[in-house]
C-alpha positions in Angstrom: 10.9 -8.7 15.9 8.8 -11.4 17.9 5.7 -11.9 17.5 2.5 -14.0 18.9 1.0 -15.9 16.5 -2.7 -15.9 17.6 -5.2 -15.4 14.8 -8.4 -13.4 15.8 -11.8 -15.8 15.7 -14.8 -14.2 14.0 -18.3 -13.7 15.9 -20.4 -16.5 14.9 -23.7 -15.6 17.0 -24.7 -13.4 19.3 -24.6 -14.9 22.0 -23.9 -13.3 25.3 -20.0 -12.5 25.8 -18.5 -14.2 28.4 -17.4 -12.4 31.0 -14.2 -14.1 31.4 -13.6 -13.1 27.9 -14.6 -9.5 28.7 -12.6 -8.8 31.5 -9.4 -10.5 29.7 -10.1 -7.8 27.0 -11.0 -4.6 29.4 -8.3 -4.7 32.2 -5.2 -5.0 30.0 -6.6 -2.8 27.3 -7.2 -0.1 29.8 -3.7 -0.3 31.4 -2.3 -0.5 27.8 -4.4 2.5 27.3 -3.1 4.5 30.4 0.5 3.7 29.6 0.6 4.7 26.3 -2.3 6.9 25.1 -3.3 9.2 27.6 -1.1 12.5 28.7 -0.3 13.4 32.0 0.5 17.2 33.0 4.1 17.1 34.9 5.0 20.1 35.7 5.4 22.0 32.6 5.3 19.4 30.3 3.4 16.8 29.0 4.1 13.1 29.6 2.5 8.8 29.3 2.8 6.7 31.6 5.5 5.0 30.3 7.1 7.9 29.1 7.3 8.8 33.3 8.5 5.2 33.6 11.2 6.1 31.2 12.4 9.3 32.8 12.5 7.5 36.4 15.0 5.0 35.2 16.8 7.3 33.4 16.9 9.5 36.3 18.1 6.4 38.4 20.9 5.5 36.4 21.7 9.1 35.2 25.6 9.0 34.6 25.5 5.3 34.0 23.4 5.7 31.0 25.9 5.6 28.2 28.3 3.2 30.0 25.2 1.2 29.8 25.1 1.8 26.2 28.6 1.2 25.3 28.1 -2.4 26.6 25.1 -3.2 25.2 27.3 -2.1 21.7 29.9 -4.1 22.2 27.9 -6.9 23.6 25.8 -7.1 19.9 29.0 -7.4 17.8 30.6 -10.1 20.7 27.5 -12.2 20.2 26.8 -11.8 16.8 30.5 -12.8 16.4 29.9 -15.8 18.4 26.9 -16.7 16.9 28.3 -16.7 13.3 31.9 -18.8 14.2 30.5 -20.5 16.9 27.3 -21.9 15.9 26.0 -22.4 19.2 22.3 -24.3 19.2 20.4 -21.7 20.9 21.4 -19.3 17.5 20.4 -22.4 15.1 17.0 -21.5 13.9 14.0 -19.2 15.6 14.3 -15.3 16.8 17.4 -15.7 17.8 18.8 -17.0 14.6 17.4 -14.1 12.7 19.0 -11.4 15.7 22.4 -12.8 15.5 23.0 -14.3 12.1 22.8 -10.7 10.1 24.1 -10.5 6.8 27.6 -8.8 6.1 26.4 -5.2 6.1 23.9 -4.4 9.0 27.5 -6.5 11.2 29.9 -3.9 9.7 26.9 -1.6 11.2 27.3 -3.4 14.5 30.7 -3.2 14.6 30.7 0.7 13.9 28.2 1.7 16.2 30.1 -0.1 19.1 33.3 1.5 17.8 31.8 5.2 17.7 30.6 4.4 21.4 33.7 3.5 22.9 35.8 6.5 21.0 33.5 8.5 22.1 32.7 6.9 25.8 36.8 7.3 26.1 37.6 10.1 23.7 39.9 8.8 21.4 40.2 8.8 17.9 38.9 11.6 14.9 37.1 14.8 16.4 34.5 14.3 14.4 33.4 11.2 15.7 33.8 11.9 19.1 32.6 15.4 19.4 29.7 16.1 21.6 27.5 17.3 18.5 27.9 14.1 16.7 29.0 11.2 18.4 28.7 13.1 21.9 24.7 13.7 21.0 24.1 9.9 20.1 26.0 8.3 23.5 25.0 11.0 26.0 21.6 12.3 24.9 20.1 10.0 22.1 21.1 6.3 23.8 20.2 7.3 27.2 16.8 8.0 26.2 16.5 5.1 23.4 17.8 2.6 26.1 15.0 3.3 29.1 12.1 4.5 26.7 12.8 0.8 24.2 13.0 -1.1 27.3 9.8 0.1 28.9 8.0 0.0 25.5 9.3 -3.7 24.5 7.9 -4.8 27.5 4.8 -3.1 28.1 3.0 -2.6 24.0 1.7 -6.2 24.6 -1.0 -4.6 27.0 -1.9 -2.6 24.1 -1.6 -4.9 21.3 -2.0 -8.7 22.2 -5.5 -8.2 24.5 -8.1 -6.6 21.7 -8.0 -3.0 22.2 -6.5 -2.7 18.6 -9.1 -5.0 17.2 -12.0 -3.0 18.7 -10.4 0.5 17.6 -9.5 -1.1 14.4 -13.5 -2.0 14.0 -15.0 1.1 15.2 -12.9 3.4 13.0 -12.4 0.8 10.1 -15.0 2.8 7.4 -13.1 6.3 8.1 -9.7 5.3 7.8 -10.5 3.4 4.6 -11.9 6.0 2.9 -9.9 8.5 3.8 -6.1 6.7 4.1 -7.0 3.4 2.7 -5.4 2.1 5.9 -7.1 -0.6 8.5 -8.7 1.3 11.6 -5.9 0.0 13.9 -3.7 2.0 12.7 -5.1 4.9 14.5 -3.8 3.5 17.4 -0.1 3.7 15.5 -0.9 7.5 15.1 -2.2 7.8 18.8 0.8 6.2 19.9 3.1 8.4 18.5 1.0 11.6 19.5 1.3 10.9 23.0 4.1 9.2 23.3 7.0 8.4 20.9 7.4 8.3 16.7 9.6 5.1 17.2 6.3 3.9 19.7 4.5 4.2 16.4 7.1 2.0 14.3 7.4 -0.5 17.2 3.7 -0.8 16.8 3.7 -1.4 13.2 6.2 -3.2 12.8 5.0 -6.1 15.2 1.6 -5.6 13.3 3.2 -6.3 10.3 5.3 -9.3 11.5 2.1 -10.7 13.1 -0.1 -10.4 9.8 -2.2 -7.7 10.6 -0.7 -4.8 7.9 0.1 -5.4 4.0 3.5 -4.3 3.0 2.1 -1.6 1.6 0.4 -0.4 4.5 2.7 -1.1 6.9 4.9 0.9 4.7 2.6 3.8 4.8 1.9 4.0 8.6 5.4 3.9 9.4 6.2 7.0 7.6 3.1 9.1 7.7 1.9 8.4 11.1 5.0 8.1 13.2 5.0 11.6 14.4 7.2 13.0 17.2 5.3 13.7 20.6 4.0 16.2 21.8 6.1 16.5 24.6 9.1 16.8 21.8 6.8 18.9 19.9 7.2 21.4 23.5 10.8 20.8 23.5 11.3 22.4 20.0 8.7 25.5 20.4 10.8 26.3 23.7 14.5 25.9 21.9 13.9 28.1 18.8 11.5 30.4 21.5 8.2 30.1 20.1 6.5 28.4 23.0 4.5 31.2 23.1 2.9 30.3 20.1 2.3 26.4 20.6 -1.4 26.0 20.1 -0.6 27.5 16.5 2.5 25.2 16.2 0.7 22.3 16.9 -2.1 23.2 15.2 0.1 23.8 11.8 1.8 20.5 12.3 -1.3 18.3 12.8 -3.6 20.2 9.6 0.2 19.8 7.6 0.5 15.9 8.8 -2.9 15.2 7.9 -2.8 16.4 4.8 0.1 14.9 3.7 -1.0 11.4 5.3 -3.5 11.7 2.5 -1.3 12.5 -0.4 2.0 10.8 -0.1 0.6 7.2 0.4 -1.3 7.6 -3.4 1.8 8.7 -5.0 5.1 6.4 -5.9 6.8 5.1 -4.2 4.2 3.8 -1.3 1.9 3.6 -3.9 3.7 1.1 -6.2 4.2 -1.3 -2.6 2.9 -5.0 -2.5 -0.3 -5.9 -1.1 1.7 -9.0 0.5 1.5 -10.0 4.0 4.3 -11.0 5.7 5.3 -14.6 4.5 5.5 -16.5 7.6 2.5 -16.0 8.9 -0.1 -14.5 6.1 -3.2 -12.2 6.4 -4.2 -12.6 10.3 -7.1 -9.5 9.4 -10.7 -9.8 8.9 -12.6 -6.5 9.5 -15.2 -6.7 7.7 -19.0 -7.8 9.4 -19.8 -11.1 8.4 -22.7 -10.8 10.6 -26.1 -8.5 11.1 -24.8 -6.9 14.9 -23.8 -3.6 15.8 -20.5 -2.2 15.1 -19.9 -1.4 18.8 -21.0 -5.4 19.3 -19.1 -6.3 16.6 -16.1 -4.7 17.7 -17.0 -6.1 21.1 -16.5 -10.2 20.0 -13.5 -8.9 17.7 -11.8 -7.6 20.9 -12.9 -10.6 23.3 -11.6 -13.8 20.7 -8.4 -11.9 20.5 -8.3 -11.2 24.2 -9.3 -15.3 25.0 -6.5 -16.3 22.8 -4.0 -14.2 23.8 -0.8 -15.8 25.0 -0.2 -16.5 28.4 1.8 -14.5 31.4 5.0 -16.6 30.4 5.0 -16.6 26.6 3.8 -12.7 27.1 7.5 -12.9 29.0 9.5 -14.5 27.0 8.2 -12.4 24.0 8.8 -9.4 26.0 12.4 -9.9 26.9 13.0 -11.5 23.1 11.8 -7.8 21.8 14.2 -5.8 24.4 17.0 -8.1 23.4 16.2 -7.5 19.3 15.6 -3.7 20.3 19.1 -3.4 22.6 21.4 -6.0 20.3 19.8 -5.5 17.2 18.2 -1.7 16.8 20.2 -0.2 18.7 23.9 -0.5 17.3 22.1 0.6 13.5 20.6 3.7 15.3 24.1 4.4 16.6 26.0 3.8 13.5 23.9 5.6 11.1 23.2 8.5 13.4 26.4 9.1 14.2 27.8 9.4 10.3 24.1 11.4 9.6 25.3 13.8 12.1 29.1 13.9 10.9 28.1 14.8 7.5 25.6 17.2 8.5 28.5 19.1 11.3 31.9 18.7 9.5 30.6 18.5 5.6 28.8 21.2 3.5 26.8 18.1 1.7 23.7 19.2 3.3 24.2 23.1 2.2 25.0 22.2 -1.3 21.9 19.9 -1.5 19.9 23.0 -0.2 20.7 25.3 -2.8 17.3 24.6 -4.7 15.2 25.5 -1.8 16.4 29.2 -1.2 14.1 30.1 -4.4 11.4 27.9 -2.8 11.7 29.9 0.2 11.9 33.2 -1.5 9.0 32.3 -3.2 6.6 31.6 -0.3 7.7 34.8 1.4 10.0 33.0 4.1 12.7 35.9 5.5 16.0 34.7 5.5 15.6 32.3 3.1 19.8 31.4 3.0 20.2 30.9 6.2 16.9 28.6 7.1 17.9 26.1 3.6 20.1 24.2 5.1 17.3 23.6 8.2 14.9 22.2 5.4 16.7 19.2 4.4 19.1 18.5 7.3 16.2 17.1 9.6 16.4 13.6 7.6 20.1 13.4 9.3 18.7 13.9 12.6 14.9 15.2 13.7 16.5 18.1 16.2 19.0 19.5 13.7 16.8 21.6 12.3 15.9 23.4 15.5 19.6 23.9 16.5 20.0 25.6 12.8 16.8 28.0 13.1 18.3 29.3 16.1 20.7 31.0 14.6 17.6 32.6 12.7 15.9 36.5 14.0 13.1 36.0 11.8 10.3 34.4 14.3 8.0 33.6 11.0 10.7 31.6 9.6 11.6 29.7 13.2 8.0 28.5 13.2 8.0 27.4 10.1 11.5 25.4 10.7 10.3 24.0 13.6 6.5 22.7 11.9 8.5 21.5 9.0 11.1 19.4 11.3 8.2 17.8 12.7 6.0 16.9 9.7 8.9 15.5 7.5 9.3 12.4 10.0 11.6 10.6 8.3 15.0 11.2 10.1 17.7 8.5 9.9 19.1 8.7 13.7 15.9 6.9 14.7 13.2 6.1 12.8 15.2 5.3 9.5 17.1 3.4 11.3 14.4 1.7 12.9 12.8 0.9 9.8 15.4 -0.5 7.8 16.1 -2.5 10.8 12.6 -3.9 10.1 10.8 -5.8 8.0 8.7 -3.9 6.8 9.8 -4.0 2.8 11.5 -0.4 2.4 14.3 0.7 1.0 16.9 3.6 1.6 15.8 5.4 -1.6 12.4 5.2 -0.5 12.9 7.4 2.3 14.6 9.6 0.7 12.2 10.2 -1.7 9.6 10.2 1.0 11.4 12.7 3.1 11.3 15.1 0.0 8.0 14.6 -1.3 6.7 15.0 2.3 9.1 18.0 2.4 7.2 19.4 -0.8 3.8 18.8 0.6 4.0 20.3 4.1 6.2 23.7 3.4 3.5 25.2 1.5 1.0 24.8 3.5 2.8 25.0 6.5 4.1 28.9 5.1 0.8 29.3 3.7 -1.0 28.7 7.5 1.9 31.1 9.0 1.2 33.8 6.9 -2.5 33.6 7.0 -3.6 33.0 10.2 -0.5 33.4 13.0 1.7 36.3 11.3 
């Protein structure tokens, strides 16, 4: 993904900040903030900024939306065909070079998300591509929303990310999340990010960090799959659709203690805890937050936030970077999301794969008391296909205890390969396929327990 190259200055007195400097740091920061970390009530649901920004132009285009989509599909495989037989000299070398000149699998990838689109834009070809629970889901609900939501994010994280406010959160909280994730600070803005807004907000976040030199492999590795959590206002789509939105507080509440926890664990145990310390080749360690002088942290955070700020790129490279990321997200992200979601979701609707791989958890289930322990199974493990699949399953469930605990699970596994799987391995941050898997399930194993354990305790 593209990235600024601008390496943070240390404080080297303490002298007065210039004001200049200051205001370059505050005014961006705070729109970044308003767009992206603080909720709005709308109506009955709970929204960002850009997140309304989103549902406008989705609401503009309505109808249009996975048209839209279907172009943008076919347009990645016409370009990165062009690209590769062609050799035109804007694709020779640069961003462009790496969005277009893809190695053999992630085109067959191209080529299969645009083919699943137009089957299933024009409904033709096998039912099970182009039904509306598989292929159907991806081009009429999924796309829409990746399509304005990726658009609006590509364009506006820079406010967030390039003018200091993560190197002044990063500095204030730098000591806690140490300690207790062995993570920088600026990674809470990752996990803020995702709370209010999106999981793949989160990963668009990291990943740039990571590109840009400010995360390890490691712990690029570990924010991106144990703090990209779903929002809340997906968090008040679930509670409604399995009918527990009556007990939300609790929900939340059990997915947040479950999260945390498990934030704590998974990253000490293999495989994140077996991941390279390297920094991303290109451009190296660009983080320094430790004090190298006797201020204050809130000063010290202060001069961290204004050299970034007062060497942050310009209106027109903030442009061009802008429209470089919506063309990676569209052309690059986009046709992977569609490709792998769409077979996630044929071999979770038309195969018994994920009911046979959910034998060993009806003991499980048995064992921590969960009633219908058969029929919720297959809900545990089908979430890494796609993160609402599990919801759909639960309710087909009377048991109310074991619908909540569906629904917490859903959203405290993360890892789900129509979006954020896909996102990551469409990134480079260094993780593998296995990886998730075995992520998923540990996370799997972590959170049910306590998850059951808080359900019967304190909420039934």
């Amino acid at each position: 993904m593209p990235y600024s190259n601008v390496k943070s200055e240390q404080p080297t007195s303490s002298a007065p900040i210039p004001r200049a400097h200051l205001l370059k740091f505050l005014i961006p920061s705070l729109i970044g903030v308003l767009l992206f970390l603080v909720p709005f009530q709308v109506g009955d649901t709970i929204n960002i900024g850009m997140g309304l920004m989103a549902d406008g132009l989705q609401t503009l285009l309505g109808s249009a939306l996975p048209a839209i989509a279907m172009v943008v599909l076919c347009l990645s495989v016409v370009a990165t065909l062009y690209a590769k037989l062609a050799h035109p000299g804007w694709a020779d070398k640069g961003v462009l070079h790496e969005m277009f000149h893809v190695g053999p699998l992630w085109f067959v990838m191209r080529v299969l998300g645009a083919l699943f689109a137009v089957m299933t834009y024009f409904q033709f070809g096998p039912e099970f591509v182009t039904a509306s629970f598989t292929g159907g889901v991806m081009l009429n609900d999924l796309a829409p929303v990746l399509l304005t939501f990726f658009f609006f994010a590509a364009l506006l994280l820079p406010f967030l990310v390039e003018f200091g406010f993560m190197e002044f959160i990063g500095s204030m909280v730098r000591k806690p999340f140490r300690i207790i994730f062995n993570l920088p600070g600026r990674s809470a803005i990752d996990a803020t990010a995702s709370w209010m807004g999106s999981g793949t907000v989160g990963v668009l976040i990291t990943t740039q960090q990571y590109e840009q030199g400010y995360y390890n492999g490691r712990e690029a590795s570990v924010i991106a799959t144990n703090f990209s959590v779903v929002s809340i206002a997906f968090a008040l789509l679930v509670t409604s659709f399995v009918d527990i939105n009556h007990l939300f507080v609790q929900f939340y509440t059990t997915v947040v203690v479950a999260g945390l926890i498990a934030a704590v664990i998974v990253p000490r145990i293999p495989p994140l805890s077996r991941k390279s310390n390297d920094y991303y080749e290109p451009v190296g360690c660009q983080l320094n937050e430790e004090r190298t002088e006797k201020v204050g942290l809130f000063r010290y955070s202060l001069i961290q936030a204004t050299n970034r700020a007062a060497g942050a790129p310009g209106p027109r490279e903030l442009a061009r970077l802008a429209l470089l990321n919506v063309m990676d997200i569209f052309l690059g992200l986009l046709p992977l999301v569609f490709a792998i979601g769409t077979v996630a979701l044929i071999l979770a609707e038309f195969t018994p794969l994920f009911t046979w791989l959910s034998y060993p958890m009806v003991p499980v289930l048995e064992l921590l008391r969960i009633p219908e322990a058969e029929a919720a199974a297959p809900a545990t493990l089908v979430g890494f296909a796609d993160m609402f699949l599990p919801a759909v399953l639960a309710t087909n469930i009377e048991s109310e205890l074991t619908r909540f605990v569906i629904a917490c699970l859903s959203l405290t596994q993360l890892i789900y390969m129509s979006e954020i799987g896909a996102l990551l391995l469409k990134s480079k941050i260094p993780i593998k396929l296995w990886e998730l898997v075995a992520i998923f399930l540990l996370r799997t194993a972590i959170t049910l327990p306590i998850i059951a354990f808080m359900a019967h305790t304190f909420f039934f």
